[in-house]
C-alpha positions as CSV (number, residue, x, y, z in Angstrom):
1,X,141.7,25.7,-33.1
2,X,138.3,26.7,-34.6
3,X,136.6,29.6,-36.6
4,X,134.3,31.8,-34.2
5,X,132.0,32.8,-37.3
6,X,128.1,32.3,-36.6
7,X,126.2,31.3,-40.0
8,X,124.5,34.4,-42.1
9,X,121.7,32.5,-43.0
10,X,119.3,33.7,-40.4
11,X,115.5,34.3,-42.1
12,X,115.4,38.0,-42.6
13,X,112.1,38.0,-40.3
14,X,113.3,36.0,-37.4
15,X,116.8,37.6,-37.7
16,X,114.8,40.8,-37.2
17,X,112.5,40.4,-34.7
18,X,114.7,38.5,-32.5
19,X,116.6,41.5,-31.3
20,X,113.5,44.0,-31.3
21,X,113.5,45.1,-27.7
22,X,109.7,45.0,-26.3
23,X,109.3,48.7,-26.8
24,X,110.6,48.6,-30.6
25,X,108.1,45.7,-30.9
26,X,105.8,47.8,-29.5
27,X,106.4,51.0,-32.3
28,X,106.6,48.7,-35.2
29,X,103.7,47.4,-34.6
30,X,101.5,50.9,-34.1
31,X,103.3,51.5,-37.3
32,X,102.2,48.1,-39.5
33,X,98.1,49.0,-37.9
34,X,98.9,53.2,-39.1
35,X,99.9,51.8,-42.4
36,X,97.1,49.0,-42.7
37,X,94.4,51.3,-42.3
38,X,95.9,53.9,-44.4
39,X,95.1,50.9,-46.9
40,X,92.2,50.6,-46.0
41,X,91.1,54.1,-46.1
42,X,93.0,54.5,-50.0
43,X,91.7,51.2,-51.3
44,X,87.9,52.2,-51.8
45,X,88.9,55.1,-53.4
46,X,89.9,52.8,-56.5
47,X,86.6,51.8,-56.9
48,X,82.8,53.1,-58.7
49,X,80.8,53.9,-55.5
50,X,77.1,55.1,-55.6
51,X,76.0,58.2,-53.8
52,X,75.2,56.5,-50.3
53,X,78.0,54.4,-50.7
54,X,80.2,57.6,-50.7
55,X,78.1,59.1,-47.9
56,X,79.3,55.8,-46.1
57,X,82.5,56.0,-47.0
58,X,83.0,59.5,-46.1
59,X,82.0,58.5,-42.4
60,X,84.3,55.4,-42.7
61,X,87.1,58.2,-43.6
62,X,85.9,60.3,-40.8
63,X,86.6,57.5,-38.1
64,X,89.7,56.2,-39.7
65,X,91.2,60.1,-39.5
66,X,90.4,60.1,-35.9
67,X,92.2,56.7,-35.3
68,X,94.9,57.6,-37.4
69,X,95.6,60.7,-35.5
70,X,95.1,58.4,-32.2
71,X,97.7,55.7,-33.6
72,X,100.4,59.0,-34.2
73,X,99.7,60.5,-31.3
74,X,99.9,57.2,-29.2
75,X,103.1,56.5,-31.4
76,X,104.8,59.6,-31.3
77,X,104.4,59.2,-27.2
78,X,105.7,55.9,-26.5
79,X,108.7,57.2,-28.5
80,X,108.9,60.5,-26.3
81,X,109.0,58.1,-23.5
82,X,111.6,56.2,-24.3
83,X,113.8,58.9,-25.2
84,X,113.2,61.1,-22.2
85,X,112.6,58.3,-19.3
86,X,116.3,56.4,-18.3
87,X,114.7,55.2,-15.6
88,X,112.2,53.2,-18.2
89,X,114.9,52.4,-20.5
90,X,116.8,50.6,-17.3
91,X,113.6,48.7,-16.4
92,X,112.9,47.4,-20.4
93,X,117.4,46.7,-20.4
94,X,116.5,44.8,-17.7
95,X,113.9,42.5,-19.1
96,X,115.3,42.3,-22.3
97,X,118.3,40.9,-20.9
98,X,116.7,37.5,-19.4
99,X,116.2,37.1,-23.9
100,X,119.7,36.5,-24.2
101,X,121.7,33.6,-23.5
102,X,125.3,33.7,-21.1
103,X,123.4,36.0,-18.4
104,X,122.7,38.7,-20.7
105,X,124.3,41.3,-23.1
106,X,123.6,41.6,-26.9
107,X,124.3,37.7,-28.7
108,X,127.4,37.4,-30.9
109,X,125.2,37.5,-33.7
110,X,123.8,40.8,-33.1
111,X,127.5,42.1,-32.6
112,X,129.3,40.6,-36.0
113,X,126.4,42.1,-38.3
114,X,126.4,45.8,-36.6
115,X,130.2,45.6,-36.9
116,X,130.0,44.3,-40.6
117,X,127.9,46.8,-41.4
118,X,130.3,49.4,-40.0
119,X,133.1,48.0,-41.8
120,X,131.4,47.1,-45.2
121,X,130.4,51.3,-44.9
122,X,133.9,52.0,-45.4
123,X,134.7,49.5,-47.5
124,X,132.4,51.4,-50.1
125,X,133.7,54.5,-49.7
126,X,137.1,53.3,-50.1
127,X,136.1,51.8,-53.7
128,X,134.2,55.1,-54.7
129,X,136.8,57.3,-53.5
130,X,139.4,54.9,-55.3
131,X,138.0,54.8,-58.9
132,X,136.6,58.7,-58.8
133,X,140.2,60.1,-57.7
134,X,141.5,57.7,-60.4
135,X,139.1,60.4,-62.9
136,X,140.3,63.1,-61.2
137,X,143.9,62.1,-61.7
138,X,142.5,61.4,-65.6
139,X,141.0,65.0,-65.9
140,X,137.7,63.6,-66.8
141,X,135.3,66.7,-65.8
142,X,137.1,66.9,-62.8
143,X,134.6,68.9,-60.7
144,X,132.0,66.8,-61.3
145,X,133.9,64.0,-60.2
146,X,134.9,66.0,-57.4
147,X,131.3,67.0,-56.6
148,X,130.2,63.4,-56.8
149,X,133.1,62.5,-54.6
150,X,131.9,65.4,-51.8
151,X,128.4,64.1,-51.6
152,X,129.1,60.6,-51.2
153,X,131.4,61.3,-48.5
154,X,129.1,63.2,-46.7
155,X,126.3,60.3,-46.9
156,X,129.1,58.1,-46.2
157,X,129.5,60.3,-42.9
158,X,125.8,60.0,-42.2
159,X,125.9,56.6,-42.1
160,X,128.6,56.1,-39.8
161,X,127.4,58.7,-37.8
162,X,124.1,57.1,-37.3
163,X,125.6,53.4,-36.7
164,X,127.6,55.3,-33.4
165,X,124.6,56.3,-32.3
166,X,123.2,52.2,-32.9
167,X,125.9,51.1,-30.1
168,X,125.1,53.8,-27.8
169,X,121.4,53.7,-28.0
170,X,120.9,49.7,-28.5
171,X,120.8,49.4,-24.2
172,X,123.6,47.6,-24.0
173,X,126.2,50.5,-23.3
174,X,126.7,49.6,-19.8
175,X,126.7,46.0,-20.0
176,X,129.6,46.3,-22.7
177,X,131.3,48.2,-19.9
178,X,131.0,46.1,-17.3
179,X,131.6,42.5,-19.0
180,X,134.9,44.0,-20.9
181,X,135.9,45.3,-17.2
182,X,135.1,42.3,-15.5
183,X,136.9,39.7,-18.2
184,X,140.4,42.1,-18.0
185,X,140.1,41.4,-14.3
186,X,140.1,37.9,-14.7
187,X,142.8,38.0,-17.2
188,X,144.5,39.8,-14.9
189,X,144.4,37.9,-11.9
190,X,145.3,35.2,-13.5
191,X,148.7,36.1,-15.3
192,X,149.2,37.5,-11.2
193,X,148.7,33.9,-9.8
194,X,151.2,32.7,-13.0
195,X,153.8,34.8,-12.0
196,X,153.8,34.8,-8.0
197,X,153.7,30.9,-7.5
198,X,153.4,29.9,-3.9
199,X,156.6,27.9,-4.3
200,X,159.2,30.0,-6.6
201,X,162.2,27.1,-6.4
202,X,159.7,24.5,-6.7
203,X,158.0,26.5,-10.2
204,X,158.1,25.8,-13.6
205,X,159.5,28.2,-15.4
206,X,160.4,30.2,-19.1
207,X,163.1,32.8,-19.7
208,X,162.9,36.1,-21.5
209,X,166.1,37.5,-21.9
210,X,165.1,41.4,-22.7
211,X,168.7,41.8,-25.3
212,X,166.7,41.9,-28.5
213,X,168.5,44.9,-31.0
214,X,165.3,46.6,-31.3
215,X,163.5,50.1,-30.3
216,X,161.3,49.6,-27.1
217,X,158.2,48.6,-29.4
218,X,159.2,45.9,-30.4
219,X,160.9,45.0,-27.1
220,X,157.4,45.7,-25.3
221,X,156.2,42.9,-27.6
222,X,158.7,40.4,-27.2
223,X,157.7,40.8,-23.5
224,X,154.2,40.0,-24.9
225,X,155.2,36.8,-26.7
226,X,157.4,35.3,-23.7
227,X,154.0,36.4,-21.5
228,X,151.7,34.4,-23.8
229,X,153.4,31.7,-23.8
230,X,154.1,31.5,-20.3
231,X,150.4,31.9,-19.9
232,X,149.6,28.8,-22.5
233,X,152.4,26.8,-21.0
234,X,151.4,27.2,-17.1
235,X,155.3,28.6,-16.3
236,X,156.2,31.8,-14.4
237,X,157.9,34.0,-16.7
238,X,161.6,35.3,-15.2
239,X,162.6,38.5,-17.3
240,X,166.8,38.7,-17.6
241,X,167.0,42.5,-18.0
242,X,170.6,43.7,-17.2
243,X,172.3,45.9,-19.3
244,X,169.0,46.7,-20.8
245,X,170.0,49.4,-23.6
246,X,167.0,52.0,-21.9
247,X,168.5,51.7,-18.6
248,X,171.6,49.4,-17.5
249,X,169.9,48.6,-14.2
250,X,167.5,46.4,-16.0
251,X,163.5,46.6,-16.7
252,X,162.9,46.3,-12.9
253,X,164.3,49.6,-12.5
254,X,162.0,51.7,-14.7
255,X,159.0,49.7,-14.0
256,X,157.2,47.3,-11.3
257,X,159.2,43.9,-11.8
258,X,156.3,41.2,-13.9
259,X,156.6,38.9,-10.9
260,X,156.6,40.1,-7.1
261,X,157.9,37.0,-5.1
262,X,159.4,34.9,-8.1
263,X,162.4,36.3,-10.1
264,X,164.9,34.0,-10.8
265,X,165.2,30.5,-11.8
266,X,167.7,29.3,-9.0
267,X,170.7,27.2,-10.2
268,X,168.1,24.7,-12.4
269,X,169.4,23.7,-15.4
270,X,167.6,25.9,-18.0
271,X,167.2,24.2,-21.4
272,X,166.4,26.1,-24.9
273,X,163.1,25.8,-26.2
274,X,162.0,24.3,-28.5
275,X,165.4,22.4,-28.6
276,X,165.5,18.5,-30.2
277,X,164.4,15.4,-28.9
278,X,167.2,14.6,-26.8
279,X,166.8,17.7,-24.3
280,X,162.8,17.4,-24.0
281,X,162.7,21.1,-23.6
282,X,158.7,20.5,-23.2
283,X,159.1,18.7,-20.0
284,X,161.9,20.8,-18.8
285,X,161.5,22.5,-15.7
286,X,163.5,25.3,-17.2
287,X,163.3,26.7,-20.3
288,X,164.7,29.5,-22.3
289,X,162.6,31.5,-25.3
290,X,164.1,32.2,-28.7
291,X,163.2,35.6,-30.5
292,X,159.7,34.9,-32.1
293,X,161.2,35.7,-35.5
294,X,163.7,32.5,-35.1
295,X,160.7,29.9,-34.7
296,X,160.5,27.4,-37.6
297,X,157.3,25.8,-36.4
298,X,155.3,27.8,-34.3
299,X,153.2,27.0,-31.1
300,X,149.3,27.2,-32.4
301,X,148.6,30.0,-29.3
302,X,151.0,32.6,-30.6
303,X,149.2,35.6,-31.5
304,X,146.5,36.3,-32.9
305,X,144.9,32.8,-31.8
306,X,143.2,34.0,-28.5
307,X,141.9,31.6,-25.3
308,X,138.9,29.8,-26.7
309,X,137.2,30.2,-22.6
310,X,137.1,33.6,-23.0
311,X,136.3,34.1,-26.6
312,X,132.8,34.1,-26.3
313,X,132.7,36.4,-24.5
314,X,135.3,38.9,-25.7
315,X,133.9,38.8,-29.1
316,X,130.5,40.4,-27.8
317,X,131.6,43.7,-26.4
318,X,135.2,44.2,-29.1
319,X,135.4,43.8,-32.8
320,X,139.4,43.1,-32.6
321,X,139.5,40.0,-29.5
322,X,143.2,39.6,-31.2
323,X,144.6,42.4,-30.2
324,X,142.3,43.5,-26.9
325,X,144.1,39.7,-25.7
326,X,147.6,41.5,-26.3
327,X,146.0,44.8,-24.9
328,X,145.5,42.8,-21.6
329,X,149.0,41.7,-21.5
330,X,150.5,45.0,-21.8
331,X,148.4,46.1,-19.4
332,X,150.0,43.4,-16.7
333,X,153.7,44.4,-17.9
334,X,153.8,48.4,-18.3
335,X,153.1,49.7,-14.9
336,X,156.0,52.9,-14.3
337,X,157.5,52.6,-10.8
338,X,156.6,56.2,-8.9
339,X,159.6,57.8,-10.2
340,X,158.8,57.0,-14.0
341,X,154.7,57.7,-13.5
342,X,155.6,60.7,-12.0
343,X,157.9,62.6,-15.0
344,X,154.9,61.1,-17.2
345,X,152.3,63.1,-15.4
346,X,154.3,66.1,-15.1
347,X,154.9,66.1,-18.6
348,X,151.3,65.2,-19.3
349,X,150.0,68.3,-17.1
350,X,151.4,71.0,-19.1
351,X,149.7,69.7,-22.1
352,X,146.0,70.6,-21.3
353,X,144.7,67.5,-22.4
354,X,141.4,67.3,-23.2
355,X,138.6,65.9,-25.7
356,X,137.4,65.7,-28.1
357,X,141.0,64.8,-29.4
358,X,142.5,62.7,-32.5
359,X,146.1,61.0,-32.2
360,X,148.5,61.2,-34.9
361,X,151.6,59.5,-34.8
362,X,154.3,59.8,-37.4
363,X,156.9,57.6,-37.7
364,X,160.2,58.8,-40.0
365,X,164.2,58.8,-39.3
366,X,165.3,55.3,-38.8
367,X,161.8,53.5,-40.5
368,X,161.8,55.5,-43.3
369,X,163.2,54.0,-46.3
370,X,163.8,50.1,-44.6
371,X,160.4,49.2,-43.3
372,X,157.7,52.1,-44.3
373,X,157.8,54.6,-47.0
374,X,157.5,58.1,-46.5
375,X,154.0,60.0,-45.2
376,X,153.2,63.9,-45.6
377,X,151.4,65.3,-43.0
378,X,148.5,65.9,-45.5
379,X,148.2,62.2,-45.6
380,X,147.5,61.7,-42.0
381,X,145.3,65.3,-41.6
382,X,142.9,63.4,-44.2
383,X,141.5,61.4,-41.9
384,X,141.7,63.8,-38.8
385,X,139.4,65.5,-41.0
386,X,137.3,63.1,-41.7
387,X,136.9,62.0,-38.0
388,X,136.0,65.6,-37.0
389,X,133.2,66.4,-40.5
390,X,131.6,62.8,-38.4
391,X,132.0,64.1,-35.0
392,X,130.5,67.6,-36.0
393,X,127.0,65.8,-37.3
394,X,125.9,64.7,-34.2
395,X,128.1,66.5,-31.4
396,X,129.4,70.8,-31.4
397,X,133.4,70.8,-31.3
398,X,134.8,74.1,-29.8
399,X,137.7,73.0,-30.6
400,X,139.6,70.1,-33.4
401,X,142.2,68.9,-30.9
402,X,145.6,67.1,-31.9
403,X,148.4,65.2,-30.3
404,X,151.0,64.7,-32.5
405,X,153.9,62.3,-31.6
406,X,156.9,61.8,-33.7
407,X,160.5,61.4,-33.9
408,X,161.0,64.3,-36.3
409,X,161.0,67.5,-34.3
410,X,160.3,69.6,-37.3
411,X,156.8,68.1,-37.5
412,X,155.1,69.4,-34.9
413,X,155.7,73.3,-35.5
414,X,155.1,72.6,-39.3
415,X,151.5,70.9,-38.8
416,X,150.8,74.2,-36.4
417,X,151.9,76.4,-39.5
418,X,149.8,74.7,-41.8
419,X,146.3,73.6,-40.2
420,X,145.9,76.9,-37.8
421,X,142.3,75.9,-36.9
422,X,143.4,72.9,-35.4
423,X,145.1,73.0,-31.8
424,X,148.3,70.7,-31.6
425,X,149.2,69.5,-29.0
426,X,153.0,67.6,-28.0
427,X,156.1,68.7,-27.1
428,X,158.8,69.1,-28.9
429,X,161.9,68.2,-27.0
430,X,160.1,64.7,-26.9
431,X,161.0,64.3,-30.8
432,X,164.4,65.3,-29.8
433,X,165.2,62.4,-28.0
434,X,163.6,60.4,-30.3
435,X,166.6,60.8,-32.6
436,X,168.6,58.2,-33.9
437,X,171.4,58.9,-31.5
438,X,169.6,60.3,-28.5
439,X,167.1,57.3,-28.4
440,X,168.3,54.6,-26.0
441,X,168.6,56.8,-22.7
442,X,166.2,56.8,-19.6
443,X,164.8,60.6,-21.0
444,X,163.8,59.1,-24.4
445,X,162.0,56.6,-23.0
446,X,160.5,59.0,-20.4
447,X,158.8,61.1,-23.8
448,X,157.8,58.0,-25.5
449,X,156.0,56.4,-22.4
450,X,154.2,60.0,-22.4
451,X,153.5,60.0,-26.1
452,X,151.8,55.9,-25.9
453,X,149.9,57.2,-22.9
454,X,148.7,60.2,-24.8
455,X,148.0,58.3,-27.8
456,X,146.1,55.9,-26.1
457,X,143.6,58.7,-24.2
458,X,142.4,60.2,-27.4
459,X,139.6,59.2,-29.3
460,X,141.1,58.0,-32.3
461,X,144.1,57.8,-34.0
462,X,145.9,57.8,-37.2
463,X,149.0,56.1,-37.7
464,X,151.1,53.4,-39.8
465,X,150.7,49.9,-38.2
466,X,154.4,49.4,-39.9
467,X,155.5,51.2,-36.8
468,X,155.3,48.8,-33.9
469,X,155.0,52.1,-31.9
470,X,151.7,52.9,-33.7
471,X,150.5,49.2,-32.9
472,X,151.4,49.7,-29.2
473,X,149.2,52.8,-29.1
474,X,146.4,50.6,-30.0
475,X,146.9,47.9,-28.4
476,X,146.7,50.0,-25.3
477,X,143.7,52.0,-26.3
478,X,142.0,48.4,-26.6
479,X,143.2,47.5,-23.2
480,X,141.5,50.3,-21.4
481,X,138.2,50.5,-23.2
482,X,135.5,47.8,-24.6
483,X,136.1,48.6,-27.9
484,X,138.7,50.5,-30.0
485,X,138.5,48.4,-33.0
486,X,137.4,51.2,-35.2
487,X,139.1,54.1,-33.4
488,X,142.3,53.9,-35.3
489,X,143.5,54.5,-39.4
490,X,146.4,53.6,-40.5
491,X,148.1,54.4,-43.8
492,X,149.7,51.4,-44.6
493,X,149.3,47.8,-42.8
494,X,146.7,46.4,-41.5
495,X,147.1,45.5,-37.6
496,X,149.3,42.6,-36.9
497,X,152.0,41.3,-34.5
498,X,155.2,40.8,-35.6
499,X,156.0,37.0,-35.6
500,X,152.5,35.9,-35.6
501,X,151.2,32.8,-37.5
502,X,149.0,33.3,-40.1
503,X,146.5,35.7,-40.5
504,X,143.1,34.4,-42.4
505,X,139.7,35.9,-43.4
506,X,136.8,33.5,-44.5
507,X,135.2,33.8,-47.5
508,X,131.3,34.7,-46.8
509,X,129.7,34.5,-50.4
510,X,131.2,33.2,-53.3
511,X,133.3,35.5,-55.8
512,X,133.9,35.4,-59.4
513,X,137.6,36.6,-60.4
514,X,137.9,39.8,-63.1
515,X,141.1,41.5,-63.7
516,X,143.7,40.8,-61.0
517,X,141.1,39.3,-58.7
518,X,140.8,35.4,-57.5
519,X,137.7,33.3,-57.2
520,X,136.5,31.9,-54.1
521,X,133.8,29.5,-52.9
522,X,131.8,30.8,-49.6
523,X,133.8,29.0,-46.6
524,X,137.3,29.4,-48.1
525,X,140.3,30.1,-46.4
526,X,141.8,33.2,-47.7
527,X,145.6,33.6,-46.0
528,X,145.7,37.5,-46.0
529,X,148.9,40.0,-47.5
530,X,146.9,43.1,-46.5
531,X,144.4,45.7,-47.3
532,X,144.6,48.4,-50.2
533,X,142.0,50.5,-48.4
534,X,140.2,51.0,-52.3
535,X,137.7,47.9,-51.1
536,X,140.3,45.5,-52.1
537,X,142.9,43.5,-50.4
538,X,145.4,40.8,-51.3
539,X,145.5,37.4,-50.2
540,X,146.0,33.9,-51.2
541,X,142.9,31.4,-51.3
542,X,143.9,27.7,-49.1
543,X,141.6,25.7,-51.0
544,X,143.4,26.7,-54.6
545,X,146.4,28.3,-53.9
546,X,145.8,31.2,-55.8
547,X,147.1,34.9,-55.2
548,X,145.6,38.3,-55.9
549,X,143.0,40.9,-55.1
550,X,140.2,40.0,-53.1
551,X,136.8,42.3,-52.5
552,X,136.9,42.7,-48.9
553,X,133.7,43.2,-47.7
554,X,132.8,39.7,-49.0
555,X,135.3,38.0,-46.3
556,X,135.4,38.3,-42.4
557,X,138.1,37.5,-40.1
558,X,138.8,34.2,-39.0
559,X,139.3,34.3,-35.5
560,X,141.7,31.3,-34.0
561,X,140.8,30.1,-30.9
562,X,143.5,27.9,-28.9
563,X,142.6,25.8,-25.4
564,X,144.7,27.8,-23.1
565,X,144.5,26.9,-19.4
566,X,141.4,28.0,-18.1
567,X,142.8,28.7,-14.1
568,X,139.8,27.7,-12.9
569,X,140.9,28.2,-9.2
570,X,140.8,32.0,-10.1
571,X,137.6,34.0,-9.5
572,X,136.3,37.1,-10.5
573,X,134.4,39.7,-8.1
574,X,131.7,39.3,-9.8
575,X,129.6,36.5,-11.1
576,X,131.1,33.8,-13.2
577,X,129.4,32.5,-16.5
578,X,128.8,29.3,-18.4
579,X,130.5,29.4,-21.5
């Protein structure tokens, strides 16, 4: 296990220049000569000059105004090239690439600070928008307050706004692309060679019996922890299915079995892991998995460690490597046989998908109450707002696009009632048969597999990570993209996976309690409750065992890295790097 967090110490200078592509290098420094003989041109003006001494220095100013309009002009062109010529940006991508180490791409460096600063943006708008509602609520000159509140929000906007536009114009759009497509093929072929082994009978093996009293969420991700650890163990994983309570026939039936030449473990002796001493369920040939929940001591590569060969490079094209690594094993277990992918795409064609388009996903009946409290509409429309006041600063929307999934058909025609210039789209039978008493049947899970596959398409999403649904959504949209790690809000957790071991951010400057708050040292351990989305989360510093409110922008995530077997045998199409 170790922490994946690069030092911030960096001189300012060096930090700068390091990543200045030749032609920024090139700009800055017509800029720094336009400025210096500005300076020179001002600075004589501060002084008691004779007559010819002015006669001088109006010829001085003379030949400095003609260089000065030389240095703009020559500026403002190498700029017009750069933004009009792709076939000069490809050539300068090109040579800037042979400056990075691993075979090119932006450094991990580079990619932690522009996704600090992305985060640390929000993190102050959630503090000003925290304390100024909190005057509103006080009637304290209310539309002042309010006012205030508006214009920061729309600076707040800016800034985000113009961050977006950092990623897409930094050069390095493709090569995120391509190095994210490349490592999910290798992740890929690898769980394949796990699970067809050339000798079945002859294979170690783990068992995942599929019985657990639980909505399909939450059984999708007990597939996801058997998987894992087949993966860290080096055993084919053999899923027991029958009598599965979305379709008797088993998992098989619905969609393409996990393993295509291996599925059962033969009349071997299969032993319950972890088990005691005496049945060494570690050197079994056979064993069978608990329900993650049951584990006293859990195995160090549960989630959200991730494989420490592949970190590297995950962590320069995604912000969230945790949950892109579960991405990639939902991505191996949910493919619909041909009858199943065809109701999903009939379904999916009447819908007239297209983008721009947010995802909302609201969770109520069964949840409400036991695991998640109660969300209006309004609550979730605040932030489809938001996303579409950010989108319409840099991009024209003809139309603000919705798909709304949920288990309460009444939502649906009651968002359509209340935000007429949005377009909703989803269909209401589907949050018929996610009732209580309709849900376990082949036509349920028919509409949810629609509404995860819609979810996942759309741009972003807003939903409550308290729903293992709403995680599963994510999860995919991280599978299928390089990065989704800011295309989501939820209302209440933050993203997790149920049964994981612990979840830790690292302290990155040292902090001073006041009020409910704890102190912390730079380099602490911080074991993390959640975040209040008002700048402040909860959590419980290692190193003195204290609990309460922590400023979050001064922490990062600590990202657990576990030696998983690197299946060196397996290949991509493409190159291979050093790591």
């Amino acid at each position: 296990m170790m922490k994946l967090h690069p030092g911030w110490h960096t001189g300012l200078d060096g930090y700068f220049m390091m990543y200045l592509t030749k032609w920024k290098r090139a700009a800055v420094l017509l800029l720094f000569i336009w400025i210096a003989v500005t300076y020179l041109v001002i600075s004589p003006l501060r002084c008691d000059s004779s007559s010819e001494e002015s006669i001088d220095f109006q010829e001085r100013l003379k030949t400095a105004s003609l260089q000065l309009e030389l240095l703009k002009q020559q500026h403002s062109n190498l700029i017009s090239q750069i933004k009009k010529s792709s076939g000069l940006k490809v050539n300068l991508n090109e040579i800037d690439a042979a400056e990075f180490h691993n075979g090119g791409g932006p450094s991990e460096e580079y990619e932690n600070l522009r996704r600090r600063i992305y985060s640390n943006t929000k993190e102050i708008w959630y503090f000003i928008n925290h304390e100024l509602t909190k005057l509103v609520k006080d009637d304290v000159q209310p539309d002042k307050v309010q006012a205030i509140l508006d214009q920061v929000a729309d600076r707040k906007r800016s800034l985000l706004s113009d961050q977006e536009k950092l990623q897409k114009f930094d050069g390095y759009e493709d090569w995120r692309r391509s190095e994210a497509s490349e490592v999910s093929d290798l992740i890929q072929k690898r769980l394949k060679y796990l699970q067809n082994p050339p000798d079945c009978r002859d294979a170690r093996k783990v068992i995942c019996n599929l019985n657990k009293g639980c909505g399909f969420g939450c059984q999708l991700h007990h597939i996801v922890y058997c998987l894992i650890f087949a993966y860290a163990t080096e055993r084919t994983l053999i899923l027991n299915s029958k009598g599965w309570r979305y379709n008797n026939k088993g998992w098989e039936y619905v969609f393409h079995p996990i393993s295509e030449t291996c599925t059962t473990a033969y009349d071997d002796k299969v032993v319950p892991w972890p088990g005691s001493i005496l049945t060494a369920s570690y050197d079994a040939k056979v064993v069978s998995l608990p329900f993650i929940d049951s584990i006293s001591q859990k195995p160090k590569f549960l989630p959200l460690a991730i494989p420490s060969d592949l970190a590297h490079r995950i962590v320069r094209f995604n912000g969230d490597p945790s949950s892109w690594w579960i991405g990639q094993m939902l991505k191996y277990v949910l493919k619909p046989r041909a009858a199943m992918q065809k109701a999903i795409n009939e379904t999916i064609a009447k819908m007239n998908f297209k983008n721009p388009i947010v995802g909302v996903h609201i969770r109520r009946t069964d949840k409400v109450g036991t695991e998640a409290a109660f969300h209006h509409i309004d609550e979730y429309m605040v932030h489809v707002k938001e996303y579409y006041r950010t989108l319409e600063m840099t991009t024209h929307v003809d139309k603000k696009r919705v798909y709304l999934a949920t288990d309460d058909a009444n939502v649906l025609q009651d968002a359509r009632n209340k935000y007429k210039e949005y377009e909703f789209l989803g269909d209401p039978s589907i949050a018929k048969t996610a009732a209580t008493h309709r849900r376990y049947t082949p036509l349920s899970l028919t509409g949810l597999l629609v509404d995860l596959h819609m979810l996942a398409m759309c741009d972003y999403i807003v939903c409550t990570f308290s729903s293992q649904v709403g995680r599963v959504a994510y999860e995919m949209m991280q599978a299928n993209r390089p990065d989704a790690s800011d295309s989501f809000h939820s209302l209440d957790d933050i993203y997790y996976f149920g049964g994981q071991n612990a979840h830790d951010r690292r302290a990155l400057m040292n902090h001073e309690a006041g009020g409910q708050e704890i102190s912390f040292q730079a380099g602490d351990l911080i074991g993390i409750a959640g975040n209040h989305w008002n700048g402040f989360g909860r959590g419980t510093n290692k190193r003195t065992n204290l609990n309460g409110l922590i400023p979050w922008y001064k922490t990062a995530d600590h990202l657990v890295l576990y030696p998983f077997p690197e299946y060196k045998h397996i290949q991509t199409d493409t190159r291979q790097k050093d790591l």
